[in-house]
Every structure is written in structure tokens, then in C-alpha cells.
N, C-alpha and C positions, 0 to 999 in steps of 0.2 A: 504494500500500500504506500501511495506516493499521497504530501501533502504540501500546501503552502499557505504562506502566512507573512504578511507585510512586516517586515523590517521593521516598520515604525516601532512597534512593540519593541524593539532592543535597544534602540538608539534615539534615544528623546529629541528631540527636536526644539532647541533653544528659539526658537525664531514663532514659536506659535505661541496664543495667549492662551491656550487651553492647560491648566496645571496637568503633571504627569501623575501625580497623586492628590487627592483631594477628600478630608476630612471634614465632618457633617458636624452638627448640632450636638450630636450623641456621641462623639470620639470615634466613629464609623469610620473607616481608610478605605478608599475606592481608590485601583488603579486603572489609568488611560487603556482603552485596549484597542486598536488601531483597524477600523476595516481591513478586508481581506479575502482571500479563498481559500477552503480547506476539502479536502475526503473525511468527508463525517460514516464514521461507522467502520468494522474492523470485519474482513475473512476468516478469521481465525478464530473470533468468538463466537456466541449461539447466532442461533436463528433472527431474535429479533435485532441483533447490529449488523445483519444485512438487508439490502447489498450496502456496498461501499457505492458512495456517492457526493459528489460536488455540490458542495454550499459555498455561496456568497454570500457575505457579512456587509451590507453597504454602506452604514454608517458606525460610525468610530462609538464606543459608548465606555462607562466606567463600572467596573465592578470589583464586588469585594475584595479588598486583600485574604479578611477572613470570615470565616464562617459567624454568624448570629451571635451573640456569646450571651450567657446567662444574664449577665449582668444590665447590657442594651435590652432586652425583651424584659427583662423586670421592670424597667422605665414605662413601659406602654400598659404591665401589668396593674402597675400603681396606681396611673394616672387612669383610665380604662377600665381596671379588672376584666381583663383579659386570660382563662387559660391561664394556668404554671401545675406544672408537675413536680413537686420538690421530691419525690421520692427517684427521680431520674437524672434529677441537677444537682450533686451531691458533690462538684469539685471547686464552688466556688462559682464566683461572677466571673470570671476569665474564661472557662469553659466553655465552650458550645452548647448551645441548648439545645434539651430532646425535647420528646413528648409535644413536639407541637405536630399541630395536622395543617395540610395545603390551607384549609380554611383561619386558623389561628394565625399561619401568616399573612393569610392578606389582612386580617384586622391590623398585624404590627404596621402591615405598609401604609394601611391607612391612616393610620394614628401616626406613623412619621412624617407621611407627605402632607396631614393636615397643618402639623406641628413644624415644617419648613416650608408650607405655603405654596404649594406645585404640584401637578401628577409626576414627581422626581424618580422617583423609585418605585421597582418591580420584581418580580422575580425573572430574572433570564430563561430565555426559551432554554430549547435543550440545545439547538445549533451554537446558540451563545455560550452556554455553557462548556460544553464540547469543544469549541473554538478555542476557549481561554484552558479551559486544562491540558489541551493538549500544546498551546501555547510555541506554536512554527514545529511542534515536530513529529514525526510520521509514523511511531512507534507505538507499542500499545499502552506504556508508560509517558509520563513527559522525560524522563529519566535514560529511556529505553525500554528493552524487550526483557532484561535480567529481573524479576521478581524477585533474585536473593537481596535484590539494594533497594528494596522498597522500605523496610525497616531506616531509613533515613529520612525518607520523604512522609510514610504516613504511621501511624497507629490503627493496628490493624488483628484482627485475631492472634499472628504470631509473635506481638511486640506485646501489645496492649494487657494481658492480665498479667504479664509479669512484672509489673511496678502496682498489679494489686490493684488495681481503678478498673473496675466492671461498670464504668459508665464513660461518658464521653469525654476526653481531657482538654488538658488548656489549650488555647489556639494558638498556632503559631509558634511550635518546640522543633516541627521540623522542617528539614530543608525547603526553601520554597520552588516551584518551579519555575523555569525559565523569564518568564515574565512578574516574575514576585509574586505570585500567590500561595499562599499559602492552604495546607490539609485539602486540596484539591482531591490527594490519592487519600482515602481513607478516614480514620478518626467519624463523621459521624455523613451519613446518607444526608443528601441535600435537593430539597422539593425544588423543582422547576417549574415554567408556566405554563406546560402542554400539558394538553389530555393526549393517554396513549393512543400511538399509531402504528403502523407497519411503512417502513421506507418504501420511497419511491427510488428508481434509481437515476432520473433524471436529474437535470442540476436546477436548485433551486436557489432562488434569492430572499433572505430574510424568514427561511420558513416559520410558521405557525401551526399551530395544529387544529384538527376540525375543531369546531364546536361546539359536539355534542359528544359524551362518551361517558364512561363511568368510572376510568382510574387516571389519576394523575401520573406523572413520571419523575422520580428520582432517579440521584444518579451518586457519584465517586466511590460509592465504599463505605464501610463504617470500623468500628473498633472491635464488633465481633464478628465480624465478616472475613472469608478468604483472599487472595493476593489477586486470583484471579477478578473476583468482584471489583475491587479497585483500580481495574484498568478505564482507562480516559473513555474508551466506548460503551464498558459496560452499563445497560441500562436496564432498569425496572419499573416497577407502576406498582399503588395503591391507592385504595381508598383515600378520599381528598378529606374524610374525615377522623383518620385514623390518628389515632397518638401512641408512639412507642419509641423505648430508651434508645434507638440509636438513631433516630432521623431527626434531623434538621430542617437550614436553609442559609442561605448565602444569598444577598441581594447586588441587582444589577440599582447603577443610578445613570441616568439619561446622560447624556455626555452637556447637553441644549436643554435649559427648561422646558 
């Protein structure tokens, strides 16, 4: 599998007013992630990451450094009462937060895009998502194809119970990938804004998903999960009202109000 991915993303570009990192209201860190073309989806894993096929990214947009963390989602809890699970958020506010369902985050997005004044923030399709963890490169890792050196990059079933934390940990312990993001591979499953599909193998621009459907799509991996699950393609789906100790979510922020 061949992919590509605009350079922008490596090499900031001093001459644009657009910040390459950009910090919100809440201490939230969004970075730049520059249009582009990729091969979404992987030969080598199941059935639903085929076929492999070409996605266009057209506009530039900003997304998370890291993943939701206890602490941010207790803000919206507070103010809101909103949904919390304290018996799955057991490492502190630094942590990534579980126990939420596709539907508790969009209350978070609401309640932060009311609270900075814009439809700012989203959750990332799954092409966006995809795009940013695989971050320019063509392998089923952003890392590469070696599963034994994912214990660098994530927290993952064969890292994670041996520091004894059977929930999801702090963000941002391990390497990030190529474009700075961080627990892409692993540590906790991250709701996206599609309902599940089956690929087409034509090239698409900006895809979305239908309309109507009944499971949502998650994606990276989680902390009880295997190596192979955390690869950039691998994808899944649930119920958009499900709450369980390893899923998450990671927000995209519009690049343009």
C-alpha cells in the first residue's frame, strides 16, 4: 500500500498567519494538519479496511494533540451535568476519559463550542482521523509495520497492566507520531463522526458517511486491546449510546471559524 500526505504537516511554514499549534479556553492543544491525499484503508487487515482506496483531505483543519482527558470533560460535567463515570476514570484529570458514548460527546462539543462562541469543534470523520494517525506514512503503524515497537508509541494490552492501571492512562507518556500527536496507537478507543459503512473503492473527497445507520465508528486501539487492533486502519463500530472503560474521543477544531 502506497500513500501521500503534504509536507506541510512537517515543515511549518513561517510565512502563514495560521498558528501550527493552537490552545483553546480549556488548555485543549490542536495541531495544524495540512490538506492532502492518502490510501485510507489496509490489504492486510479484515474485511471491513477494505478495499484500499484514495481520499482527498481538501481543507487544512486542526486536531487534537491529545485524546479528551478526565479533567477537560469534568468542566462541561460541572457546568452541564453531563454523564461521568468515576468508577472508569480512576487515574486522575490527566487521563483520558472513558465511559462516554458518541452521544455524551457531542453534549461536550456542545457545551464547548457554546462556551467559545462558534460551531468550532467536532468530532473528525474517520478519513480525518485516519489521515492524521497515519500522518505521511504508508505502513500499518505510523511507526511502521514492527508491532514489537508499539510499546513506545501506545498503551496497549501488552504494556498496559503491567504498571497495574486496568483503566485508561495519562495522555501523552508516549512517543508521538510523526506529526505530534499523541496515543493515536492505543491507550483508549476514540469515537469518530461516521455512522458505519462499507468502502467504496473509488476516490473520494472529504468523505462522510450516510445518514442513517445504527453504529457509530471508533477507531486507534485501546489499553486492553491487541497490537493488531491499534493499527492506523483498524476500524470498528458501536452503539452511539454505549459507555465502556476503554472508549473515548479526541476532537477535530475547524482550522476557519
Amino acid at each position: 500500500m502506497h500513500s501521500f500526505a503534504s509536507r506541510g504537516n512537517e515543515e511549518k511554514d513561517i510565512s502563514s498567519p495560521t498558528p501550527d499549534i493552537y490552545t483553546n479556553s480549556i488548555g485543549m492543544k490542536f495541531k495544524l494538519i495540512k490538506a492532502g491525499k492518502f490510501q485510507m484503508g489496509s490489504e492486510k487487515g479484515q474485511n471491513r479496511e477494505k478495499p484500499v482506496h484514495w481520499v482527498e483531505i481538501t481543507k487544512d483543519f486542526y486536531m487534537g494533540i491529545y485524546q479528551v482527558t478526565v479533567g477537560q470533560y469534568k468542566k462541561y460535567v460541572d457546568e452541564k451535568g453531563g454523564y461521568f463515570a468515576p468508577d472508569y476514570n480512576k487515574q486522575g484529570d490527566n487521563a483520558a476519559v472513558t465511559g462516554v458514548s458518541w452521544d455524551d460527546a457531542q453534549g461536550f462539543i456542545s457545551w464547548l463550542n457554546e462556551k467559545e462562541g462558534g460551531e468550532h469543534y467536532r468530532l473528525p470523520t474517520e478519513a480525518q482521523w485516519e489521515y492524521s494517525a497515519r500522518a505521511g506514512t504508508t505502513t500499518e503503524y505510523s511507526f511502521g509495520d514492527d508491532s514489537s515497537l508499539l510499546g513506545d508509541y501506545a498503551w496497549y494490552d501488552e504494556n498496559a497492566y503491567d504498571v497495574g492501571e486496568q483503566y485508561a492512562h495519562i495522555v501523552g507518556q508516549k512517543k508521538p507520531n510523526p506529526w505530534g500527536l499523541y496515543d493515536m496507537h492505543g491507550n483508549v478507543w476514540e469515537w469518530v463522526a461516521d455512522i458505519y459503512s462499507s468502502y467504496s473503492s473509488s476516490l473520494s473527497s472529504d468523505p462522510t458517511s450516510p445518514s442513517t445507520g445504527s453504529y457509530r465508528v471508533y477507531r486507534g486501539g485501546g489499553w486492553n486491546f491487541t497490537a493488531s487492533n491499534c493499527r492506523a486502519a483498524f476500524r470498528y463500530s458501536y452503539s452511539p449510546v454505549s459507555r465502556v472503560d476503554f472508549l473515548g474521543f479526541r476532537l477535530l477544531k475547524l482550522s476557519t471559524p
